[in-house]
Each structure stands twice: as structure tokens, then as C-alpha cells.
N, C-alpha and C positions, 0 to 999 in steps of 0.2 A: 156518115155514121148512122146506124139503124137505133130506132126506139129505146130495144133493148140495151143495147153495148151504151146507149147513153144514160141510160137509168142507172146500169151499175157501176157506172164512172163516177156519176155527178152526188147518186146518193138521194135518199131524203135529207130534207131540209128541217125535220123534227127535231127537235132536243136541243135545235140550239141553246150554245155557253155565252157566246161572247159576237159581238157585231163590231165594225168598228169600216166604219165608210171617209173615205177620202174627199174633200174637196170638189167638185164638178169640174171639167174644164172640158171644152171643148180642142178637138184637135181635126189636124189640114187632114192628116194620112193615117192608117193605122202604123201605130210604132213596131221596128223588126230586131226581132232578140237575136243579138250579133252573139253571145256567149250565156251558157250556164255554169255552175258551180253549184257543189254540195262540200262544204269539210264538215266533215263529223269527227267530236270532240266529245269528251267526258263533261266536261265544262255545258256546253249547249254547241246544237248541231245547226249551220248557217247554210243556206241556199241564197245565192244570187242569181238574178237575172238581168244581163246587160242588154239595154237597147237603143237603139239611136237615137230615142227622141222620148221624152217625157209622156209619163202613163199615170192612170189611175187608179185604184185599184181598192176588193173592200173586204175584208175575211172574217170566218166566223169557224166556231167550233163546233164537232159533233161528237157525240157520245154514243158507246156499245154499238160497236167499236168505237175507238177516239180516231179522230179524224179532223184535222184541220183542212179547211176550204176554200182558197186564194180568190178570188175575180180580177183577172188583168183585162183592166176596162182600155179601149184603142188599141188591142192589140189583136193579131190574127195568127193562127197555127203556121207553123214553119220549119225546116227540116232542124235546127238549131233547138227548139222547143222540143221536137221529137226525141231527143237526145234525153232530155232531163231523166226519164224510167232508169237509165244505163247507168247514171250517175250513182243512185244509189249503191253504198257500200254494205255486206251483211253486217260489218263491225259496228256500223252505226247503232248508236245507244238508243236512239227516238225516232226513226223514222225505217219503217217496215218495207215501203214501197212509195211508190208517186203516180198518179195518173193524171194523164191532159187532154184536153180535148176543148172543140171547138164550139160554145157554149150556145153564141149566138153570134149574128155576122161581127160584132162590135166588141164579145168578151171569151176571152180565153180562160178555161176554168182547169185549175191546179186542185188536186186532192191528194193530200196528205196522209197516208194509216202510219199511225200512227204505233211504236212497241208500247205505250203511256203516255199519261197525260203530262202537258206542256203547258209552259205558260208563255204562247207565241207572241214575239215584238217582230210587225211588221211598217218598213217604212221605206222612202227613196231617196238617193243621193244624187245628188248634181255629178256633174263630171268634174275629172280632176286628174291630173297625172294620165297617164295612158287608159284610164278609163272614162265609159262614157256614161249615159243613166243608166242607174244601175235601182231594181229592185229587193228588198233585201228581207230574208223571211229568220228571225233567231228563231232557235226550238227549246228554251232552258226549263231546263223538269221543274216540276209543279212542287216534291218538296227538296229546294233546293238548299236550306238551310240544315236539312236535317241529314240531308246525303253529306255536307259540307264539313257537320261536326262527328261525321261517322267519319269522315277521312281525315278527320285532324287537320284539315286545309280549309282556310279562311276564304277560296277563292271562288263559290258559289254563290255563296252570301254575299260576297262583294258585289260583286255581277248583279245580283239581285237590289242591293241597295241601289248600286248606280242607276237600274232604269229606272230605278222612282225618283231619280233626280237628288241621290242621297248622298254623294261621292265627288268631292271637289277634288281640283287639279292638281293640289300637293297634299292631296294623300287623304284629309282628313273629313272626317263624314258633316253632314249641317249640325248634328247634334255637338260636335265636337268645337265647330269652328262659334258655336256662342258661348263658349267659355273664355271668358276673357283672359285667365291666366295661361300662358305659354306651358309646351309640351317639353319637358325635363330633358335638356342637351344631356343624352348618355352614350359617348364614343366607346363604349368598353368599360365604362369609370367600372364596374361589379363583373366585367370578364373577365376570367382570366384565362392564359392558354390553357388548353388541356393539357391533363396529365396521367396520362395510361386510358383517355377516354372515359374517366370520371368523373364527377361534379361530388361535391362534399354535401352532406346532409347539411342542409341552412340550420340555425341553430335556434331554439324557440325565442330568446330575447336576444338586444345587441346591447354591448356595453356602451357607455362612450369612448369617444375616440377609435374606437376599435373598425377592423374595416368591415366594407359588405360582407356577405355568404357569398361565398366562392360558388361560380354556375358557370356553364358553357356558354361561350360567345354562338351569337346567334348570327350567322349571313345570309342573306339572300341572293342570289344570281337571278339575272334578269335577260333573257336568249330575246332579243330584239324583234320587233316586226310578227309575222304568225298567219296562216291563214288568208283573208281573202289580200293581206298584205305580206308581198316577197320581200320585200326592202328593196335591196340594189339587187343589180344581177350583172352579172359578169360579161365579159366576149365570149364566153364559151357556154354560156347559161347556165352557169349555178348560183345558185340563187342565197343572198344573204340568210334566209331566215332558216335555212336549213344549214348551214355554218356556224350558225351561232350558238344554233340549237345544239349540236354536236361540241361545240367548246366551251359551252356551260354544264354540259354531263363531265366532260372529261374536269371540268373545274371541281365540279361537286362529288367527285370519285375523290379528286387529289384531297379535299376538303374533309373527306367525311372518315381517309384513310388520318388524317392529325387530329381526328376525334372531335372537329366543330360541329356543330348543329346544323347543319348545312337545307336550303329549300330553292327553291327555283319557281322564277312566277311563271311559268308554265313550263310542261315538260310534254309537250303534242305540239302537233301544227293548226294552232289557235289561234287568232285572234281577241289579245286583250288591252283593252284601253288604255291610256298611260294612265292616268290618275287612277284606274285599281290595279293597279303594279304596283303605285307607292303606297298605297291604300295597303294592302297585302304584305309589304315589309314590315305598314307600322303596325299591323295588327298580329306579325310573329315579333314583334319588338324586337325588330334587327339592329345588332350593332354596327353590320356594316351592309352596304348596298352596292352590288355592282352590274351595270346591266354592257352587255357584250353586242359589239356590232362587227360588222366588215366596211368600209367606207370608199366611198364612192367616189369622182370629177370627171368632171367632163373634160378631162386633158388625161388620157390615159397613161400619160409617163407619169403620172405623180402617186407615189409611193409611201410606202413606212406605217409603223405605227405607231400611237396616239392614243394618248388619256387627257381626259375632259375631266371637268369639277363645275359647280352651277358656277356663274355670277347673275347678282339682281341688278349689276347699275349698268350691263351693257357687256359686248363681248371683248377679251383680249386681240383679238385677232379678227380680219376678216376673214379668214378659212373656218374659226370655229362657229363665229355666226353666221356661214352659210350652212355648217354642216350644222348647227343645232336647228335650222329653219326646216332645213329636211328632214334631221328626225322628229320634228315635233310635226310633222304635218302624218304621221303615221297615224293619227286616229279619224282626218278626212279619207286617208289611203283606203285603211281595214275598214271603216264606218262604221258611225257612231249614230245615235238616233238625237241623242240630248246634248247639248252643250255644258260644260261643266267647265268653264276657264277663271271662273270667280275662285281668288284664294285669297288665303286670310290676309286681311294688311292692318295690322298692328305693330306700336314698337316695338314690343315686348317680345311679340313670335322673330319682327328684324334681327333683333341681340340675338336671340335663340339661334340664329341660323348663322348667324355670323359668324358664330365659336362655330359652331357645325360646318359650313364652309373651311375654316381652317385646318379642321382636323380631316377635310374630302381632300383636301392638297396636300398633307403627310399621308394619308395613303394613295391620295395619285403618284406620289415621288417616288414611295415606296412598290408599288406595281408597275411603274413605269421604268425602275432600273431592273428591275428582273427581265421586262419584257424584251430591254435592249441587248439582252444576250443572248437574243435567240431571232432579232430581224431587226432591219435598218430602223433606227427612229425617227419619224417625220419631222418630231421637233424633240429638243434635249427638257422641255418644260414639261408641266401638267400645262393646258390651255383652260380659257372658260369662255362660257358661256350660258344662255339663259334656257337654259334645258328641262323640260317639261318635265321627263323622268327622275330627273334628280331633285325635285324643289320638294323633299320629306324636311319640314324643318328639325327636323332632331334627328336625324341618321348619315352619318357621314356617308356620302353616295359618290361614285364616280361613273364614265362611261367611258368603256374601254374598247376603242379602233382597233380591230385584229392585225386588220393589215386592208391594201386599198383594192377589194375586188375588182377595180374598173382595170388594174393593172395585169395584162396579162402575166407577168411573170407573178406576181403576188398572190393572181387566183388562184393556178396551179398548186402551191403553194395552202391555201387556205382547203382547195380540195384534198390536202393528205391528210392522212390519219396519221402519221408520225407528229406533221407541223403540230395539227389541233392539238394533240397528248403533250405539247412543248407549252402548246400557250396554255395549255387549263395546268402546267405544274407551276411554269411562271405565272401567272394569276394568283394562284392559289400561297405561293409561297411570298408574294408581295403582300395579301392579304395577313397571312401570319407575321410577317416582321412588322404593320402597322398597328396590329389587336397587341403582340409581342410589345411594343414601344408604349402602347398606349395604356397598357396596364401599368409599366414602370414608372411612368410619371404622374403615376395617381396612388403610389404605394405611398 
């Protein structure tokens, strides 16, 4: 590479924003990038770099233009690397273009132009599942709060709290979780069904005795997995999180046609964390929660679908404690930079969930006979288990098994656009006979 073409690769080094240097470590070989990745999201835009063996690495930001500037320390140029410029999508929100090049014999340098400034979280993950070290560069816009209350979606600001380590594992923020009084069991007590898609003007006082203001039930849908995480994948390679993604629209069409409030913790090919999933229902103050999967074994005759509900003292079944192992490992999958599995343990929030558990298995009964009319049921119960996505202690939550993509007949199956419009109406209308019930026994 000549003088020049490296000059305008690498950039001045003037105006830095931000440093942030890794560890030292010496290494035998330089590490070889087996794979790249770019998904670009509204949310924030992720670049991975997978390599064989552990790196180091140290970045810093440039201004006019913005520009963030990677250093992959033990690593060398390689046809894999060369690839990364391609990656780039024009739809991308944050990143304009990529340049790389071979810094010095020891450091491979990534530059970033950036469309705007970003607030980069860079960091590495061990191997795990069919991946190996992996590199990982987030890009989330600089004001991410304020884009967040412009779209009426809480799920910016989430993302944001959680890297500062603000976002525990069922849902609730540090600020939240030192209040020592428990968060208000509300299954629907003040929803009631819609009716012509209106809500009634609350009224300035309430008498006694007399009931809440009449409002829209509020749901959340929750399309599983995202981003640098597929979930399962099929014999045929389709991939769960694009299934899911697909029968949480058709859910939130059927939903939003019965006049619910209806939101979705993502509506892209994103990755987001489980604790700001539940984070994100309790901050639309969802009455109900349902996050949608395809299910997987490693025996591919095994079939049907299945609804889940948390339990805290262990699981009903060994099927559903294998299968809640796997889905809670989706935030080593997609990767996480901080750990966040500390959740509240008090009696108070216990009781709280307790009733809230109860009411997650009247609408698992309730979603789960609809579901049966439209494919074999794995089992005639709701199951449990200690499910990372569902542990909001005050929102009745369940996790709903489409069907088992390891299964080729059932993938087929989950790949139509007929089946999917069958399972988001059965969803959808299991959801109303539970909010429907739920209002009756609080009249």
C-alpha cells in the first residue's frame, strides 16, 4: 500500500473523542477472520468480526467528518477482511462506508465514516455455540433518547440505559429495583376489550366503589432471537428469527384489527437483549406479554406446538428446561457486553409474581386451545420454566413454540405464509378470550 492510499485510509489522528485500549496480551500467531457481519438497524448498527483465536484491540473517535477507528491488535489482512467494504448496506442509518488496511505488521486498522455521530460500544466474546472469537463494534446514535421519544418507542433509551449497566434481568432499571415496595400485579384489572376501537375519556375524579377509566389493553409481541442471533435453523435453512419475526406482524395485524394497542420489541433483524425486552413491556405498561419462537431438538421427529409460562422453583418438565436453557442463552448467542442476571429477590416482588404467574397460565390455556386447531399439540398443558424473557414481575407473559423447525415437515410448514396468518390469528384471538376473561372477573 503506498503513502498516500494509507494516509487517506487511516486519517489523521487529530480531534480525538474517545480512546479506550484493551488489555495487553501477547499471542503465538496472528488471529484469522474466519467471518464478517454488518446488520444495520434503526436501533444501532452491529459489525462483527469472527476469528480463530483471541485479539486485542483499541478505538478511538474522529470528528469533521465522524469517523470511528478500530486497531485489531494480532491480527493480519486477509481475503475474509477484504470483504468487510461489501458489507456495507446504503439503508444503513450510521455507517457510510468501511476502510481496512494493513496498519502495521501486528495491527490491522478498520475506519468507520461515519452518516453521524455515535456512541460506539466495542468489545469481544468468547466462543460459544457455532461461533468462534468474535469482535463486536455497536454504532447507537449519540442522541438516542431523544430519537426514542420522537418515535414514541421506549426501545433506544433502553439500549442505552442497559450499557451503563442500568437494566436488570426482569425488566426493571437499578433505580427501580431499590424501591422496596413491589410493582402493582395489573393483568388487565383497568382493560377492558375494545369497543369500535375506542377508549372513553378517563374522568377527572373517581368515586368510590366505582370502577377504573375504561383504556386499551396494551400487548406486547416479542419476535425471538434477531441479528447477529438466528435462533434455530431448520434442514432446509430457514432460519427462526425470521419466522418469528413474520408471526409477530401477522399477530400485531390481527391485534391491532380488534382495536388493541398493540407494539413489538422489535420489528427488524436486530438484536436485543432479553432484559430490555421486558424492560420495554414494562415501560409500555403491558397487560399482556408474548414473545413467539420456532423450537428446535436434536431428534428431528419431534413435533407440535407449545406454550410456556415462567416458574421460579424449577421446571415442570425436562423438555421445557432444556428448551428454556436454550432460549436464555440468546444473549451469549447475539452478545452482550455487561452482565445483568442480578434480579430483584424480595417477598414482596415473590407474591407479586405469583398472582402474575397465575394469570401467565390462564392465558397460556387460553392461546394454547386456539393454537390446537390449527397444528398437533406437543403437549395438552401450558409447560414451565425459568425463562429469562418472561420473569417481568407484574405482566402476565408467556412464550409461544410455533411449531418445531428441526422438524421437516413442520418447517415447511412454518415457511408459509398461509400457516404464519393462522398462527398470528390463533395468537391473537387466544390473547382476547384471556384480556376478555380477565376483565370479567374484576367487574
Amino acid at each position: 500500500m503506498s503513502k498516500i492510499t494509507r494516509r487517506n485510509l487511516l486519517g489523521a489522528c487529530s480531534g480525538s473523542l474517545l480512546l479506550y485500549v484493551t488489555p495487553t496480551a501477547a499471542w503465538a500467531k496472528a488471529a484469522e477472520a474466519v467471518a464478517v457481519r454488518i446488520w444495520p438497524a434503526s436501533a444501532y448498527t452491529r459489525m462483527t468480526l469472527e476469528t480463530d483465536a483471541a485479539l486485542t484491540y483499541k478505538y478511538f473517535a474522529l470528528s469533521d467528518p465522524d469517523r470511528l477507528v478500530v486497531d485489531i491488535q494480532g491480527a493480519t489482512l486477509n481475503p475474509v477482511l477484504l470483504t468487510l467494504p461489501q458489507k456495507v448496506l446504503p439503508l444503513d442509518p450510521y455507517i457510510a462506508s468501511v476502510r481496512v488496511g494493513q496498519f502495521n505488521p501486528e495491527t490491522v486498522r478498520v475506519v468507520f465514516d461515519l452518516k453521524a455521530g455515535v456512541n460506539p460500544q466495542v468489545f469481544t466474546l468468547k466462543p460459544i455455540a457455532n461461533f468462534k472469537h468474535r469482535l463486536v463494534v455497536d454504532l447507537y446514535p449519540s442522541a438516542a433518547v431523544a430519537l426514542a421519544e420522537e418515535q414514541n418507542d421506549p426501545l433506544m433509551a433502553l439500549l442505552q440505559d442497559y450499557n451503563r449497566g442500568q437494566v436488570r434481568s426482569d425488566g426493571t432499571t437499578t433505580a427501580q429495583a431499590q424501591v422496596q415496595t413491589p410493582p402493582v400485579a395489573k393483568p388487565s384489572e383497568t382493560a377492558l376489550p375494545p369497543q369500535s376501537g375506542k377508549t372513553d375519556t378517563p374522568p377527572k375524579t373517581q368515586q368510590a366503589g366505582k370502577r377504573p377509566p375504561r383504556r386499551q389493553a396494551v400487548v406486547v409481541l416479542d419476535p425471538g432471537h434477531g441479528g447477529e442471533d438466528p435462533g434455530a435453523i431448520g434442514p432446509s435453512g430457514l432460519r427462526e428469527k425470521n419466522v418469528v419475526l413474520a408471526v409477530a406482524r401477522e399477530t400485531k395485524r390481527r391485534l391491532d384489527a380488534m382495536g388493541y394497542k398493540t407494539h413489538m420489541t422489535r420489528n427488524e433483524d436486530v438484536f436485543i437483549p432479553l432484559g430490555v425486552r421486558v424492560a420495554k413491556a414494562r415501560s409500555l405498561k403491558a397487560d399482556v406479554f408474548v414473545s413467539i419462537h420456532a423450537d428446535a431438538f436434536t431428534n428431528p421427529s419431534a413435533r407440535g406446538t407449545g406454550v410456556y409460562a415462567l416458574s421460579r422453583k424449577g421446571a415442570t418438565s425436562a423438555a421445557a428446561r432444556f428448551l428454556a436453557q436454550t432460549q436464555n442463552n440468546a444473549d451469549s448467542i447475539g452478545g452482550v457486553r455487561l452482565s445483568n442476571d442480578k434480579t430483584v429477590n424480595s417477598t414482596l416482588i415473590d407474591l407479586t409474581q405469583t398472582a402474575t404467574i397465575n394469570d401467565s397460565l390462564r392465558l397460556g390455556r387460553g392461546v394454547l386451545t386456539q393454537l390446537g386447531k390449527i397444528n398437533k399439540l406437543h403437549k395438552g398443558h401450558v409447560d414451565q420454566a425459568n425463562f429469562a424473557v418472561l420473569r417481568a414481575p407484574d405482566i402476565p407473559s408467556i412464550l409461544v413454540e410455533t411449531a418445531f423447525i428441526s422438524n421437516p415437515t413442520e418447517e415447511k410448514l412454518l415457511a408459509s405464509a398461509d400457516f404464519r396468518k393462522k398462527l398470528g390469528n390463533s395468537i391473537a384471538t387466544g390473547i382476547k378470550a384471556y384480556l376478555d376473561t380477565a376483565v370479567l372477573a374484576r367487574r
